[in-house]
N, C-alpha and C positions, 0 to 999 in steps of 0.2 A: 449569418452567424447569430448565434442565440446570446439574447441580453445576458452577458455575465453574470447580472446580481439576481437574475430569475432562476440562474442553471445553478446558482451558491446556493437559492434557495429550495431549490425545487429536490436539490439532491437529496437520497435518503442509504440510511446504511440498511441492507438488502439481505434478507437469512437465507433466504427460501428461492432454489434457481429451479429452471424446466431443466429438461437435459438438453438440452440446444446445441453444439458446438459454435463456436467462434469463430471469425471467419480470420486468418491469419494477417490479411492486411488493415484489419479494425486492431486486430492487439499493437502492431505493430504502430496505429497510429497513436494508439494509448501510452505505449511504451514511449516514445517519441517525445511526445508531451511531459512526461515524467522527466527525462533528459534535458528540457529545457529550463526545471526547474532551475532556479538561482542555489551557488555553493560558495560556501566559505573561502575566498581567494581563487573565485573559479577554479577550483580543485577538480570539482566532478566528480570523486572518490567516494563512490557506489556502484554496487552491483548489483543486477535484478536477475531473479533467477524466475525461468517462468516454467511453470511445472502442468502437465498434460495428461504425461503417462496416472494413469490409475491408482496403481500399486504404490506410486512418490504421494500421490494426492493421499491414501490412504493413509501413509506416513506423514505427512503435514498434517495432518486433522489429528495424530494421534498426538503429536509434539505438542499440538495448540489443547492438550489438554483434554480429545474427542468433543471439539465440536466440532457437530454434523455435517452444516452447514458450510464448513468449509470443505470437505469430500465432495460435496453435491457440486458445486461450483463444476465449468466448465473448463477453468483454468484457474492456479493461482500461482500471484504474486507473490515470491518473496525477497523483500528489498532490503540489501544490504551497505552497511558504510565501512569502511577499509578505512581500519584502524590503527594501521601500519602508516599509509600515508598521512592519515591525518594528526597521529603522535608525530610524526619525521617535521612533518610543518608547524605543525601548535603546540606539540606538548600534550599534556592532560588534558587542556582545556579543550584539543582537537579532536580526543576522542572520547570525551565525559560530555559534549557541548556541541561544539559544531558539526561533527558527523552525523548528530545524531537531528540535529535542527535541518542539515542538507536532505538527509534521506524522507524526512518527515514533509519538507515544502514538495518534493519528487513524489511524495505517497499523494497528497495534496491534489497536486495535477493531473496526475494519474485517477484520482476519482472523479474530478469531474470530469474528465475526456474520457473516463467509460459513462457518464451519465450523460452525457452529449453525443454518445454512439447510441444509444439505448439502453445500455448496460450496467445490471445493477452488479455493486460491491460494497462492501465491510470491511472495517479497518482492523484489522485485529492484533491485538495485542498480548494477550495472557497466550504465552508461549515458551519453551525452552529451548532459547537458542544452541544447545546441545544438542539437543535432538533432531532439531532441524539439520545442522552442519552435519552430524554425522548421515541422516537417512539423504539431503540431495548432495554427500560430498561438497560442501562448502568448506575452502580454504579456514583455516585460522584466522587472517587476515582481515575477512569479509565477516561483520558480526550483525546477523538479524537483526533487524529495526522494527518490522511490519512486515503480517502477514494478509495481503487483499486478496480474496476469492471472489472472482469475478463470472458473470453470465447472463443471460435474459431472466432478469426476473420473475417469479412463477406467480410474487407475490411483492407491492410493495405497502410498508408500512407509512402508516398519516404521519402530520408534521409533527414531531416532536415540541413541545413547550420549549422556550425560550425566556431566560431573562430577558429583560428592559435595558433598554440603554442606559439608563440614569444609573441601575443597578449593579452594570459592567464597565462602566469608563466612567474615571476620575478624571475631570478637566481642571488642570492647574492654569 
């Protein structure tokens, strides 16, 4: 197994895929890993929708605003938090806060277990959860969090700059 704090570092967010497919027991191990993320009263209250077909991919990239990059992908992720059950357990705060912090540690995992298969992805964000729910038929209940386009890399980009520690953590 790969040093954790080398695979934290080593990762990068990934634009540009080959056309590769995927091999269905590598997503499945990604997927997996996303699942073991940590939830809110181990709720677990997400859903991953994993998209293949073409014509859906097309419609994801156009939700996320037409970017390209997420078309090109060989697969992509979209992970959602059920908002239903997490208002039914919390309240507001279930579905303003912790759904949203559940689906995000699961996005989390899910990228480094595709960068520890080989595989690069992109966290994406700028998106209309409308458009998504209606183009993969996603319930009401299930409200997009992230959207990851996943694949072999065609291209990856250098280490992005970093604050300093001193600059990021106040020590009381």
């Amino acid at each position: 197994m790969e040093n954790i704090y080398d695979l934290i570092k080593q990762r990068r967010s990934v634009r540009s895929f080959k056309p590769d497919s995927v091999d269905d027991a590598v997503l499945k191990r990604i997927l997996e890993a996303a699942l073991w993320a940590p939830s809110a009263g181990n709720t677990q209250a997400r859903m991953f929708y994993l998209v293949k077909n073409p014509e859906l991919k097309k419609a994801v990239a156009s939700a996320c605003f037409d970017q390209d990059h997420v078309e090109l992908a060989a697969v992509i992720v979209v992970a959602c938090t059920d908002v239903e059950a997490m208002r039914a357990l919390y309240g507001k705060r279930g579905t303003t806060l912790y759904g949203i912090c559940d689906v995000s540690a699961a996005v989390e995992n899910l990228l480094l277990a595709a960068w520890s298969e080989g595989l690069g992805s992109c966290w994406v964000g700028n998106f209309s959860e409308q458009e998504l729910q209606k183009a993969l038929k996603i319930p009401k209940r299930f409200l997009p969090v992230a959207v990851v386009p996943l694949g072999y890399a065609a291209e990856v980009p250098p280490s992005p700059a970093r604050k300093s520690f001193d600059e990021s953590v106040v020590i009381l």
